[in-house]
C-alpha positions as CSV (number, residue, x, y, z in Angstrom):
1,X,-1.2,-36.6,9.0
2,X,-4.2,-38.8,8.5
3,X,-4.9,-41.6,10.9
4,X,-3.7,-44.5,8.4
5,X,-0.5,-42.7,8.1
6,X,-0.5,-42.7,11.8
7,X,-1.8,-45.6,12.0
8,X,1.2,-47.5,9.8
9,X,4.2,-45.2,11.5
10,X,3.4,-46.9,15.0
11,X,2.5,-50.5,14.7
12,X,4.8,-50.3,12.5
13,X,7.5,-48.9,15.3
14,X,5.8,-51.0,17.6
15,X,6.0,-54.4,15.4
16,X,9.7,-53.5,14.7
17,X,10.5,-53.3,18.5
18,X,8.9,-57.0,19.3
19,X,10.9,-58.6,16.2
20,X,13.8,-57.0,17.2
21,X,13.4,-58.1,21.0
22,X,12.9,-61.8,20.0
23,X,15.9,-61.7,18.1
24,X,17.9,-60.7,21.0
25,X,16.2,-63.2,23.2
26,X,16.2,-65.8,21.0
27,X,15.9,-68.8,23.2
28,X,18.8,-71.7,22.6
29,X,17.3,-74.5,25.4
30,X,14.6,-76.2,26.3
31,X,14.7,-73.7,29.8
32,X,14.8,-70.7,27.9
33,X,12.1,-71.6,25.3
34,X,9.6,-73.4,28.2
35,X,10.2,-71.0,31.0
36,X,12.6,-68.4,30.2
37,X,15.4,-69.8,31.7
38,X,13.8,-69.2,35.5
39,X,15.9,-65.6,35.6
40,X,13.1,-63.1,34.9
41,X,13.6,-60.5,37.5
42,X,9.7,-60.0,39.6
43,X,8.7,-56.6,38.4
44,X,9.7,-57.6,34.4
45,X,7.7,-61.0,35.0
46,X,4.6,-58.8,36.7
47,X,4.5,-56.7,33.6
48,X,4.4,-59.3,31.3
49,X,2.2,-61.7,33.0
50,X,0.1,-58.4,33.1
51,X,0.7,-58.3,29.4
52,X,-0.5,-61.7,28.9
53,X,-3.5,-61.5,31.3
54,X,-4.5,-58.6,29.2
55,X,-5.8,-60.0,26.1
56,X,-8.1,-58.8,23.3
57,X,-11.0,-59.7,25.6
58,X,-9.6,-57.3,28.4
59,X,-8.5,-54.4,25.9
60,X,-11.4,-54.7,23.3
61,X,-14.0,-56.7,24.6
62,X,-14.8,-56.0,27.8
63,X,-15.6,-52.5,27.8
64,X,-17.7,-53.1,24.4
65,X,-19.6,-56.0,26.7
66,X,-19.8,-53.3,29.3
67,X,-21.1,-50.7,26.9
68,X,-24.2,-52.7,25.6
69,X,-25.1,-55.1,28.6
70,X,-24.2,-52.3,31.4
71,X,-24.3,-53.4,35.1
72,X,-24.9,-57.0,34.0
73,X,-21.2,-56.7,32.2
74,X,-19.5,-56.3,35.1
75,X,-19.5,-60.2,35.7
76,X,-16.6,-59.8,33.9
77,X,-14.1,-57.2,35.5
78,X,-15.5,-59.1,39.3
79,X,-14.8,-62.5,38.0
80,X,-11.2,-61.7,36.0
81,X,-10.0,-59.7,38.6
82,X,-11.0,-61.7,41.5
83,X,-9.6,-64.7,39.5
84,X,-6.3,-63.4,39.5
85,X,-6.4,-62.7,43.2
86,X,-7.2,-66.5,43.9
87,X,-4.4,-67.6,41.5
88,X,-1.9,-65.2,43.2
89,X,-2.7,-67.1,46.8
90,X,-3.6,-70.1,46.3
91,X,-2.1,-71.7,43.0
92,X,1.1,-69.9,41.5
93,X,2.9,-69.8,45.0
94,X,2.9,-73.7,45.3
95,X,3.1,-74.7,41.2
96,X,6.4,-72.1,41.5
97,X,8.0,-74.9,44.5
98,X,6.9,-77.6,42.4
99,X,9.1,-76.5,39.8
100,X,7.8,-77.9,36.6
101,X,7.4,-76.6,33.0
102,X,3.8,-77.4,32.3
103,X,0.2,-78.0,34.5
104,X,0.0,-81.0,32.3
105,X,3.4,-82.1,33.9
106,X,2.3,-81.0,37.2
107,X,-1.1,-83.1,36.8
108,X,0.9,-86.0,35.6
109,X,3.4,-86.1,38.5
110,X,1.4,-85.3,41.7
111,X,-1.3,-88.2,40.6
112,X,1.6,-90.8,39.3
113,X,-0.3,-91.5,35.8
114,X,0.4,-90.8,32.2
115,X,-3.3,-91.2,31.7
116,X,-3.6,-88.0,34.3
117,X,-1.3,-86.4,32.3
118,X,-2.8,-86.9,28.6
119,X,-6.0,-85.9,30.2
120,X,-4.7,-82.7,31.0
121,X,-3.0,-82.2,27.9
122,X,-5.7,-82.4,26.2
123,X,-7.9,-79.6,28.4
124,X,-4.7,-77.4,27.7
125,X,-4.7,-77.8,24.3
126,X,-8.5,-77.6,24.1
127,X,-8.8,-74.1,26.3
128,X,-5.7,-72.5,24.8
129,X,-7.3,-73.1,21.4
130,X,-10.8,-71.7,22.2
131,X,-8.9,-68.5,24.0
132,X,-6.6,-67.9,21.3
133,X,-9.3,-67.6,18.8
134,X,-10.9,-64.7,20.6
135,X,-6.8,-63.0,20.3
136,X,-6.4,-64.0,16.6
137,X,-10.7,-61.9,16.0
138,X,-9.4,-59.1,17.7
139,X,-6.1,-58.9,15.5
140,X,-8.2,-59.2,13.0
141,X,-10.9,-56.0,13.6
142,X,-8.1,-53.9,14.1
143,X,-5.9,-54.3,11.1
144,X,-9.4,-54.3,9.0
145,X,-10.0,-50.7,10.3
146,X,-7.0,-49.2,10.9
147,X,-4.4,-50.8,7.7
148,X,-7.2,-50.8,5.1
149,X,-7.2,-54.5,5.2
150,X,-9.8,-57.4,4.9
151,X,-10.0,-59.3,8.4
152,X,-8.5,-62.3,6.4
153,X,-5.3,-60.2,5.9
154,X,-5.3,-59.0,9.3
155,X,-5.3,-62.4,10.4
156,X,-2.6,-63.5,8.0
157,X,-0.2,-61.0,8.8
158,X,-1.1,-61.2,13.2
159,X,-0.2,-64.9,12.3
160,X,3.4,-64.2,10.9
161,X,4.4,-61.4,14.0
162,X,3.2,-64.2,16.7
163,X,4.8,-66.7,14.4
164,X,8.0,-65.3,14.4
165,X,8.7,-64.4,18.0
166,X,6.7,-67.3,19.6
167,X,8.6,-69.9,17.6
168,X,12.3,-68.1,17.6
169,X,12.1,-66.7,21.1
170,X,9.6,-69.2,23.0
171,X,8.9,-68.1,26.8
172,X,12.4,-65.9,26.7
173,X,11.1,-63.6,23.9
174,X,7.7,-63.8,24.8
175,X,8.3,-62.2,28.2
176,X,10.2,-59.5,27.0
177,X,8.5,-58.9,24.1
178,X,5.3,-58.9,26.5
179,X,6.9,-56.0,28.7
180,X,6.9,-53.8,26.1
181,X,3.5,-54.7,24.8
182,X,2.2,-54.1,28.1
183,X,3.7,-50.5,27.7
184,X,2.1,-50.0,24.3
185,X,-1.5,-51.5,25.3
186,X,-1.8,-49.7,29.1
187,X,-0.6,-46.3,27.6
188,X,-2.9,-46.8,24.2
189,X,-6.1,-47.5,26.5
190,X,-5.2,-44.8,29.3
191,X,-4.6,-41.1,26.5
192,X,-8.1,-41.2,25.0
193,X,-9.8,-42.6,28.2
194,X,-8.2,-39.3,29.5
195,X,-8.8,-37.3,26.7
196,X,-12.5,-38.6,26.6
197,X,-13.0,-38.1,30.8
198,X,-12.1,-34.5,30.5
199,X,-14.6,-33.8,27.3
200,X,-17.7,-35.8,29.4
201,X,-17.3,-34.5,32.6
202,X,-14.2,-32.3,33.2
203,X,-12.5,-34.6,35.2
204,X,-9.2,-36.1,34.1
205,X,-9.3,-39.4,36.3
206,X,-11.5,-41.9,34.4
207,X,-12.3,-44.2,36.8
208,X,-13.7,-40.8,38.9
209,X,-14.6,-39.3,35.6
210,X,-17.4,-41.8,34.5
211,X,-19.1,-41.2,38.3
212,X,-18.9,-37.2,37.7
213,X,-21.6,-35.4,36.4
214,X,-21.9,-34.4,32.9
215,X,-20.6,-31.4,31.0
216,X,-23.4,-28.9,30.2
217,X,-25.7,-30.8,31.9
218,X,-26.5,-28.7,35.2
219,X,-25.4,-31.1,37.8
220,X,-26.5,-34.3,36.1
221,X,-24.6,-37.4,36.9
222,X,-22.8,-38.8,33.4
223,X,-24.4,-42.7,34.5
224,X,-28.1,-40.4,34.8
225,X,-27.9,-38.7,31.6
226,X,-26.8,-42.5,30.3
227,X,-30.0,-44.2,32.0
228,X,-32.1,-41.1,30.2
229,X,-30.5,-41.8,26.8
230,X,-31.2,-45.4,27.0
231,X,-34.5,-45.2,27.7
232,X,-35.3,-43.2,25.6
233,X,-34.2,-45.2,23.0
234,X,-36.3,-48.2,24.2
235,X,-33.2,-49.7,26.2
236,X,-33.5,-50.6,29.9
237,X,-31.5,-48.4,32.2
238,X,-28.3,-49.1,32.1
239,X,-27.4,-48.6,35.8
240,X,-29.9,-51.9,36.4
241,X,-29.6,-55.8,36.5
242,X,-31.6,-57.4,33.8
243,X,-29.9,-61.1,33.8
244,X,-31.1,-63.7,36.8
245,X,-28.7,-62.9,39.6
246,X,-27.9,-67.3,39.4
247,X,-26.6,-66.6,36.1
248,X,-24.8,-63.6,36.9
249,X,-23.2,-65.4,39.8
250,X,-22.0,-68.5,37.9
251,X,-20.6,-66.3,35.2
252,X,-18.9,-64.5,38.1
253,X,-17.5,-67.9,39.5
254,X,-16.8,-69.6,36.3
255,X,-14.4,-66.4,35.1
256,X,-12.5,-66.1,38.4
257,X,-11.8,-70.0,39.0
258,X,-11.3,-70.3,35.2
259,X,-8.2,-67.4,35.6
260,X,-6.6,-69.6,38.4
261,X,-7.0,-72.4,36.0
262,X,-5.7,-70.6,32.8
263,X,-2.2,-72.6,32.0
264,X,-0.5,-69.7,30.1
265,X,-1.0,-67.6,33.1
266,X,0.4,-70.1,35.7
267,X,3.7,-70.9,33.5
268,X,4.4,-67.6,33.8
269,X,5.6,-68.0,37.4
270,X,7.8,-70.2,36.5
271,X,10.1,-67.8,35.1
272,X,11.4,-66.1,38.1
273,X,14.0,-67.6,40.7
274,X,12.2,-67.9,44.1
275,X,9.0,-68.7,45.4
276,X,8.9,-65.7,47.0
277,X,9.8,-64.0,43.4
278,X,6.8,-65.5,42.0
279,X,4.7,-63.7,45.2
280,X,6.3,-60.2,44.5
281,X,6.1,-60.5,40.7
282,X,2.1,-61.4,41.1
283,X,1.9,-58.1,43.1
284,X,2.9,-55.9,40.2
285,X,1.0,-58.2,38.0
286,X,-2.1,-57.4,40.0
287,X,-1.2,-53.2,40.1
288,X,-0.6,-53.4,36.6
289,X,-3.8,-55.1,35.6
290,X,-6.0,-52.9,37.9
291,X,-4.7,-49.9,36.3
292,X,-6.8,-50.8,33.0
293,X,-9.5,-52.9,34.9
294,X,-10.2,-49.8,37.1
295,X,-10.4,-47.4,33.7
296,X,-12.9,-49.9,31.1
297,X,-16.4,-49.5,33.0
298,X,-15.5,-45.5,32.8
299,X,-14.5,-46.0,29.0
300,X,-17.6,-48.8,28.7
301,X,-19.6,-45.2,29.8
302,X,-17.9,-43.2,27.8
303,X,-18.3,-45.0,24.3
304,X,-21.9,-45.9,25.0
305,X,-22.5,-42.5,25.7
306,X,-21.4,-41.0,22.5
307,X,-22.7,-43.3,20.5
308,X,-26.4,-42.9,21.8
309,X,-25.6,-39.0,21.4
310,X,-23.8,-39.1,17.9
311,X,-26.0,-42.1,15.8
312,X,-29.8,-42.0,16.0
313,X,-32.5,-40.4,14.3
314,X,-29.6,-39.1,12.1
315,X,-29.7,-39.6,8.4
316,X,-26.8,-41.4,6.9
317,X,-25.7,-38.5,4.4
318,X,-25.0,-36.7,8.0
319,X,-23.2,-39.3,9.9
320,X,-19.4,-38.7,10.8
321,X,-16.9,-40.5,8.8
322,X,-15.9,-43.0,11.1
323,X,-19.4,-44.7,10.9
324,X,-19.0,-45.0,7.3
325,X,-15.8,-46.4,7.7
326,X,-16.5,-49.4,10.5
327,X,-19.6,-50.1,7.9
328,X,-17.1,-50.8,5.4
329,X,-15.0,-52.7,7.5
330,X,-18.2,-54.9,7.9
331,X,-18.4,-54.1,12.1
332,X,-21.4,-51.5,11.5
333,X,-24.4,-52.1,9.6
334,X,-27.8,-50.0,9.1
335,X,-30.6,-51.3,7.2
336,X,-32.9,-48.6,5.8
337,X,-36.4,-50.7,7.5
338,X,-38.9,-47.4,6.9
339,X,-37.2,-46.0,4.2
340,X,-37.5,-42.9,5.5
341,X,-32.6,-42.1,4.8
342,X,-32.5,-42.1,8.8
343,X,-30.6,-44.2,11.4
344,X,-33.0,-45.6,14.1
345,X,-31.6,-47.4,16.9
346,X,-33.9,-48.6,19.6
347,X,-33.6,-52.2,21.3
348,X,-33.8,-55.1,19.4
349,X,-32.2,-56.4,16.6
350,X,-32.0,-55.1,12.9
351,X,-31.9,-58.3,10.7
352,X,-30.9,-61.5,10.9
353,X,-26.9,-62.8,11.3
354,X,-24.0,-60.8,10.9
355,X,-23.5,-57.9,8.2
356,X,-23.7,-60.0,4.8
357,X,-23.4,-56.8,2.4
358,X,-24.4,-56.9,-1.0
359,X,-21.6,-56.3,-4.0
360,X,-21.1,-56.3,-7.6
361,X,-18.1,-55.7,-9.8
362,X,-17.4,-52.7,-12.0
363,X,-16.0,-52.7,-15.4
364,X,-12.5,-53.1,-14.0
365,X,-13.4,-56.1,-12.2
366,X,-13.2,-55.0,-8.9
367,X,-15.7,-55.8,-6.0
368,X,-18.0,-52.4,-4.8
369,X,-20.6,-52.3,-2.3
370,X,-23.9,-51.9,-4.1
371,X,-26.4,-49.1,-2.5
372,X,-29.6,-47.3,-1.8
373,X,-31.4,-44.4,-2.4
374,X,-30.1,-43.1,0.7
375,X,-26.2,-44.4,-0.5
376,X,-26.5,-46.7,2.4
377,X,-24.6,-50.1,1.4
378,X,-27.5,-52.7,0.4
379,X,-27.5,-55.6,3.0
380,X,-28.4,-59.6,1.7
381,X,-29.3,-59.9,5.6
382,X,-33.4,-60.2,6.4
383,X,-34.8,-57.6,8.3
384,X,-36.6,-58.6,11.3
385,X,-39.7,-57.5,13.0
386,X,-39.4,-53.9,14.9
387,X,-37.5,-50.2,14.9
388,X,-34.6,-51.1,15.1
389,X,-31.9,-50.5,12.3
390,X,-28.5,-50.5,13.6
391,X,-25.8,-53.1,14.0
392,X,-23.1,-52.5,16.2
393,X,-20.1,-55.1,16.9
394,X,-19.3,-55.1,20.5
395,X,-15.7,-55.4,19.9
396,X,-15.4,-51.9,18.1
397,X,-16.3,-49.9,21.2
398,X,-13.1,-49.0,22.3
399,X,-11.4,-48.9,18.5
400,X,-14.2,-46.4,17.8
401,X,-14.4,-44.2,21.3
402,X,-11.6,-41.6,20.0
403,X,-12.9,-41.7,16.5
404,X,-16.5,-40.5,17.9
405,X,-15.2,-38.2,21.0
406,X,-13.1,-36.3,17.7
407,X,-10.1,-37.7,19.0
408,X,-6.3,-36.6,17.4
409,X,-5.3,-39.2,14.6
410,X,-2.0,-40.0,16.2
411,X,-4.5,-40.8,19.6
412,X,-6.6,-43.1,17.0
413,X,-3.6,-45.2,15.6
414,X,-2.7,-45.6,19.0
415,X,-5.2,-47.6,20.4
416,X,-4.9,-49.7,17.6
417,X,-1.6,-50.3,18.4
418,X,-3.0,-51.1,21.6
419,X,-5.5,-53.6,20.8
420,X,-2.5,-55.0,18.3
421,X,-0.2,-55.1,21.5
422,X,-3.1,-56.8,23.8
423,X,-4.1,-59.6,21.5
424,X,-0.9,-60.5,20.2
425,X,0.6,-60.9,23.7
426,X,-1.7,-63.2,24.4
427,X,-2.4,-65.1,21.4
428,X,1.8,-65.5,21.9
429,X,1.7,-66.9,25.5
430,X,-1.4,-69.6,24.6
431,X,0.1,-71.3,21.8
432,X,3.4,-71.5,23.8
433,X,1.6,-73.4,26.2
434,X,-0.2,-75.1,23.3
435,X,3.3,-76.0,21.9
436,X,4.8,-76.9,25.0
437,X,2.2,-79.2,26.5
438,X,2.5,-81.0,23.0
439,X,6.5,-81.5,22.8
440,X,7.2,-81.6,26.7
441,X,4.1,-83.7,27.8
442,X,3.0,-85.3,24.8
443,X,6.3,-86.3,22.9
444,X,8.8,-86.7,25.4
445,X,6.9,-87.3,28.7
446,X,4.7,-89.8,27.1
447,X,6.1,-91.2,23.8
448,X,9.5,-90.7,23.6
449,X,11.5,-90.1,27.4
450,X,14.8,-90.5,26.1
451,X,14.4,-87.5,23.5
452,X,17.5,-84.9,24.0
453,X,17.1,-81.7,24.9
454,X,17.6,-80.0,20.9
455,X,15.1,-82.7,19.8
456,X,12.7,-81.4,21.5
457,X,13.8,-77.7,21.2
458,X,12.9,-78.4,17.5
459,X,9.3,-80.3,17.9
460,X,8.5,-77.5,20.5
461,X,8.8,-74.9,17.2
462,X,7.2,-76.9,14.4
463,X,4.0,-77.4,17.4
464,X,4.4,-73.8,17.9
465,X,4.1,-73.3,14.1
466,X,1.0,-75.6,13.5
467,X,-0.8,-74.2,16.4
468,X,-0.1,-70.2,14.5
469,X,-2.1,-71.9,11.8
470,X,-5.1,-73.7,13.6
471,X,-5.0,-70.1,15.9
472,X,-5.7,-68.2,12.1
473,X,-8.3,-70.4,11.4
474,X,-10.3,-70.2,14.3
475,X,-9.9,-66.1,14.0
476,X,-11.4,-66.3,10.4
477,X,-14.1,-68.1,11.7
478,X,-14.8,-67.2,15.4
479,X,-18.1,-68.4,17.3
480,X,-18.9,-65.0,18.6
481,X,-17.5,-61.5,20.2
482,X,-14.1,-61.9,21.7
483,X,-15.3,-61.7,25.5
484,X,-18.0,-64.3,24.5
485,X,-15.1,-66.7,23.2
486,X,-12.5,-65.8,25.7
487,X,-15.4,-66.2,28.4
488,X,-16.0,-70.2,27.3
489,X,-12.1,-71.2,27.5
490,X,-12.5,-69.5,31.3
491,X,-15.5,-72.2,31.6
492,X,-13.6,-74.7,30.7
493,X,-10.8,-74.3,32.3
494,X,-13.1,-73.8,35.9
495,X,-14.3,-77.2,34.7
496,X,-10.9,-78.6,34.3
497,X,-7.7,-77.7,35.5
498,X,-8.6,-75.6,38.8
499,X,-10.2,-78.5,40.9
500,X,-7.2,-80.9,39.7
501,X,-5.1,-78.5,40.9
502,X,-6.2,-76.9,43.8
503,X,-6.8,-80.6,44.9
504,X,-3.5,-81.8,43.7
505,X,-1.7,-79.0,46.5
506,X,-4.4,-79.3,49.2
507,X,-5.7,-82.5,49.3
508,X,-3.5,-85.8,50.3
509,X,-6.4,-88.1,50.0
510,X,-6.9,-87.3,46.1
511,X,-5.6,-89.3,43.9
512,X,-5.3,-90.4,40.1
513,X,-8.3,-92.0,39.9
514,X,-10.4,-89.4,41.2
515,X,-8.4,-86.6,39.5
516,X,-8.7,-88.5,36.0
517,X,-12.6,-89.1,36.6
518,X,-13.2,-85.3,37.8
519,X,-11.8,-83.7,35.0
520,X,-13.2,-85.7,32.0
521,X,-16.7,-85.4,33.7
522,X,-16.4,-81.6,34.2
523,X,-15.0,-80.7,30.8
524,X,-17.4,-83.0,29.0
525,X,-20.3,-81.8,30.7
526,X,-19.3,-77.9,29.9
527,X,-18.6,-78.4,26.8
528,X,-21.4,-80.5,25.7
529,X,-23.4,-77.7,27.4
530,X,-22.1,-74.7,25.5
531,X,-21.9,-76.7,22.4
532,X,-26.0,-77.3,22.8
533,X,-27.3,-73.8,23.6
534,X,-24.7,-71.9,21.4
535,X,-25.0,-73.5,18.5
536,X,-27.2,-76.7,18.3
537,X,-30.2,-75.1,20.2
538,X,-29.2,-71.1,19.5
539,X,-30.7,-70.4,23.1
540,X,-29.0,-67.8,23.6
541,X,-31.6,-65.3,22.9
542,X,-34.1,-67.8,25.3
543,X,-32.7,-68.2,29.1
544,X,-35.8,-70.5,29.5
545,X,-34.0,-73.3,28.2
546,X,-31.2,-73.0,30.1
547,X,-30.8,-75.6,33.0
548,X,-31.6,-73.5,36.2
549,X,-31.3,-70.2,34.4
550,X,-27.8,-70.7,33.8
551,X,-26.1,-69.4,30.5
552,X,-23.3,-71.0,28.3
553,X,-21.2,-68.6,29.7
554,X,-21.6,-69.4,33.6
555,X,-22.2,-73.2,33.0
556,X,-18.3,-73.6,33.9
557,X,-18.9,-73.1,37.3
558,X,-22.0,-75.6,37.2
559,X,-18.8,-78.3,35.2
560,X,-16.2,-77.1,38.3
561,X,-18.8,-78.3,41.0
562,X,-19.2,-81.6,39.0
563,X,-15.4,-81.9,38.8
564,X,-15.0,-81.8,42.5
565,X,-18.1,-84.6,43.3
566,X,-16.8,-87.0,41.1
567,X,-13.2,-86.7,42.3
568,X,-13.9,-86.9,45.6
569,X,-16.8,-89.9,45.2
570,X,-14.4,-91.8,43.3
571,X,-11.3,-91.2,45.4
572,X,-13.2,-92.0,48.4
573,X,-13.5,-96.2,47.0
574,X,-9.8,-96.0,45.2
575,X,-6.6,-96.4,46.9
576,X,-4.6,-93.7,48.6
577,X,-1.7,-92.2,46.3
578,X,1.3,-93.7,47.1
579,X,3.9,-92.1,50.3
580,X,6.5,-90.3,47.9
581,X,3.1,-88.6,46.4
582,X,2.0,-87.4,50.2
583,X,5.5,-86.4,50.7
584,X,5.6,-84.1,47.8
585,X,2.4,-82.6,48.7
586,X,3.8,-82.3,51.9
587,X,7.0,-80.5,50.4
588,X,5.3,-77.7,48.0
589,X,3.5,-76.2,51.1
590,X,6.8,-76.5,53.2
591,X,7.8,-72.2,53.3
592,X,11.4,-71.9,50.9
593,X,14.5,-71.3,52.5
594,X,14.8,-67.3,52.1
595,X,18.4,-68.3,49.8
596,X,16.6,-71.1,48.2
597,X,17.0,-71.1,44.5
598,X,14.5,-73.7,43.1
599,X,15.8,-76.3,40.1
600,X,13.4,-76.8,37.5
601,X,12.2,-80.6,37.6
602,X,12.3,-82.3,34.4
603,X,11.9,-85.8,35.8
């Protein structure tokens, strides 16, 4: 069978088994839509949180980040990973006792203001927005590829699944639905990793594998023979730092206090019973996670590997299949510079923008790619100066690895079953936060307090279903790679929520006025900075105009540092929060009584 057959028989299996899940779990109260009814048992919760944590970002782009920018894209497996740590200790523990739905609702209670609790609202809203776009690119890529559909389509129809069991299920179908993603996307990204480690090197573990030395290549180390490829292409080593190490740190800073900031992670600890269930179920969450954290720098390796071996100084009537088929899916583009028919792909880049290919229509009317001499598809883009011919889009890496490595088909629909599972999970748990913070916090909290509890069942599913569209949007029109994207909501939420609430459990002295203050000045700031250098200034290609050598990407943890001045300046000349407020504090730190089953506040 080819790979689209493939390809159809298990999303479609797989699609079948989340739709049929949500309508089993169909949630029929406010608990069950918001929180799952608090009675997900720890190791269910610590594969779906795993699930959830797992997005596009972590399935697709991270090890195509890792495959071009090598040692300097490990910023993001230290600063995800470590982010989850912190969350596990110092965050979901505590926000579990508290008890509430939301992080806006926690915000709002522990500094006694509405105007606290807008604010944070509205950095909710804001971050789940710019994450979810990064979810809704990645659906996209994949059902481009893989179901012979535009990325428009691909969009459409990732918008109806996440549509259907986000707004009929809420957190209950979510989390069960998110189990068995997790299955699908773990054992999608593990087979051709495996397959792949045993072609390179022999060795069947890839997180060994990618450390081995090379098949056929008398006792040369894989990363060696990687450094010599990339070299030789013009490339810098890929085993070496290029990026300042300030920027590299801030990035690595920004991404792991963004994670314990991230509001669809934390509501997922409010699912289980106990405090003590939250700390077991972040355990497996943590095992889960580092089983594919562990495997995408080996996977980074491999991909980047085969490509430099398989692509240049080829001419295009000789290049495998798949290439042909990611150009037409508009994630691979050569431009024929010398026209001398063959692929050069040295360091720097080909032309100008993204792939803008040139058509026509035939007699029929329908749209075909015009092309060259060399049947190359014709490209409206401008070449720019130098070698180099070749476009690659990050984000294919690990969508293309079997297809290069010669891969079974049924191991190639997989993984896009897998990149399916990984983005959808997430792209589900964001805009139930999304939909959430705006019927729970906005509607009822703030505007209408006497609302009943089907009232605001329903507002919950018509925000859920508004959010599915504004999600679409944003993945028809993303502002970069999915990592990139995913890597500015971690910014802002390091700029945000993660000093409010670290402050909120472990400081008595903070209070609204400080809280407030902090995180309007650190989201501002970081946004106003990304917004600048990514798309005002495009300085992106020129660190030199960064502040202090700092990129867009690590200016969160420049917008976190601010956050915590301000608060602290202006709670220092505001009045102390009021006694009940200390004695709350002083309650969520208190250790639960071991038969303790925690009520979910809605106060």
């Amino acid at each position: 069978m080819d790979v689209q057959y493939w390809t159809y028989l298990i999303v479609g299996l797989t699609f079948a088994l989340y739709i049929g899940i949500a309508i089993w779990a169909k949630a029929s109260t406010t608990g069950e839509f918001y929180i799952a009814g608090k009675g997900v048992p720890a190791l269910a919760n610590g594969m779906a949180t795993a699930a959830d944590w797992m997005s596009a970002a972590s399935f697709l782009g991270m090890a195509g980040i890792i495959s071009f920018a090598g040692y300097d894209g490990s910023v993001y497996l230290m600063g995800w990973t470590g982010g989850y740590v912190l969350l596990a200790l110092l965050l979901a523990p505590y926000l579990r006792k508290f008890g509430h739905f939301t992080v806006p609702d926690f915000v709002g209670d522990r500094y006694y203001s509405k105007t606290a609790r807008v604010v944070a609202l509205f950095c909710a809203i804001f971050i789940s927005f710019t994450y979810v776009c990064g979810q809704m690119r990645g659906v996209g890529i994949v059902f481009s590829k893989f179901l012979d559909v535009s990325i428009f389509w691909g969009v459409i129809i990732g918008m109806a699944i996440v549509f259907f069991y986000a707004v009929l299920g809420g957190m209950k179908g979510i989390t069960y639905t998110q189990v068995a993603q997790y299955c699908v996307l773990i054992f999608a990204f593990m087979v051709p990793a495996i397959f792949i480690s045993i072609q390179l090197t022999g060795n069947p573990i890839p997180q060994l594998g990618f450390g081995d030395t090379a098949v056929g290549s008398e006792g040369v180390y894989l990363l060696d023979k990687l450094d010599g490829l990339s070299q030789d292409l013009g490339f810098a080593k890929y085993t070496e730092r290029q990026g300042s190490k300030l920027d590299l740190f801030a990035i690595t800073l920004a991404l792991m206090v963004g994670t314990a900031g991230l509001p669809h992670v934390i509501i997922r600890f409010y699912t289980v019973k106990k405090v003590s269930a939250a700390r077991v179920s972040a355990f497996w969450a943590l095992l889960f996670i580092a089983i594919l954290y562990t495997t995408a720098p080996a996977v980074a390796v491999f991909a980047r590997t085969n490509l430099l071996e398989t692509i240049p100084e080829k001419a295009y009537s000789e290049v495998p299949g798949w290439f042909k088929k990611w150009e037409n899916a508009d994630l691979i583009a050569w431009i024929d510079k010398n026209k001398d028919g063959k692929i050069q792909y040295v360091a720097g880049k080909s032309f100008e923008g993204k792939p803008d290919y040139a058509v026509t229509q035939n007699d029929a009317g329908d749209t075909i790619p015009l092309r060259g001499t060399n049947d190359e598809r014709l490209l409206k883009n401008k070449p720019t100066e130098g070698a180099n011919e070749l476009f690659v889009d990050r984000d294919i890496m690990v969508l293309a690895n079997p297809e290069i490595a010669n891969l079974p088909n049924w191991v190639i629909a997989l993984v896009a079953a897998g990149g399916l599972a990984a983005a959808l999970s997430t792209a589900a748990g964001l805009l139930l936060v999304i939909s959430t913070s705006v019927a729970h916090d906005f509607v009822k909290k703030t505007i209408n307090p006497g609302m009943s509890d089907k009232s605001e069942l329903i507002v919950a599913r018509m925000a859920a279903a508004i959010a599915v569209l504004i999600a679409g949007y944003f993945g028809l029109h993303p502002p970069g790679f999915v990592a990139e994207v995913v890597a500015f909501a971690f910014g802002l939420a390091a700029a945000s929520f993660f000093p409010a609430i670290i402050m909120g459990i472990f400081s008595k002295r903070m209070n609204r006025e400080g809280a407030i203050t902090g995180m309007i000045v650190g989201i501002t700031f970081t946004t106003a900075y990304i917004i600048y250098f990514q798309f005002i200034n495009k300085a992106d290609s020129n660190p030199d105009h960064w502040w202090f050598g700092i990129s867009p990407k690590g200016i969160g943890a420049v917008g976190m540092l601010l956050n915590f001045i301000v608060s602290f300046a202006v709670s220092a000349v505001t009045p102390k929060p009021p006694q009940d407020v200390v004695d709350m504090i002083e309650n969520i730190r208190q250790p639960e009584d071991e038969d303790e089953e925690l009520e979910v506040s809605d106060h």
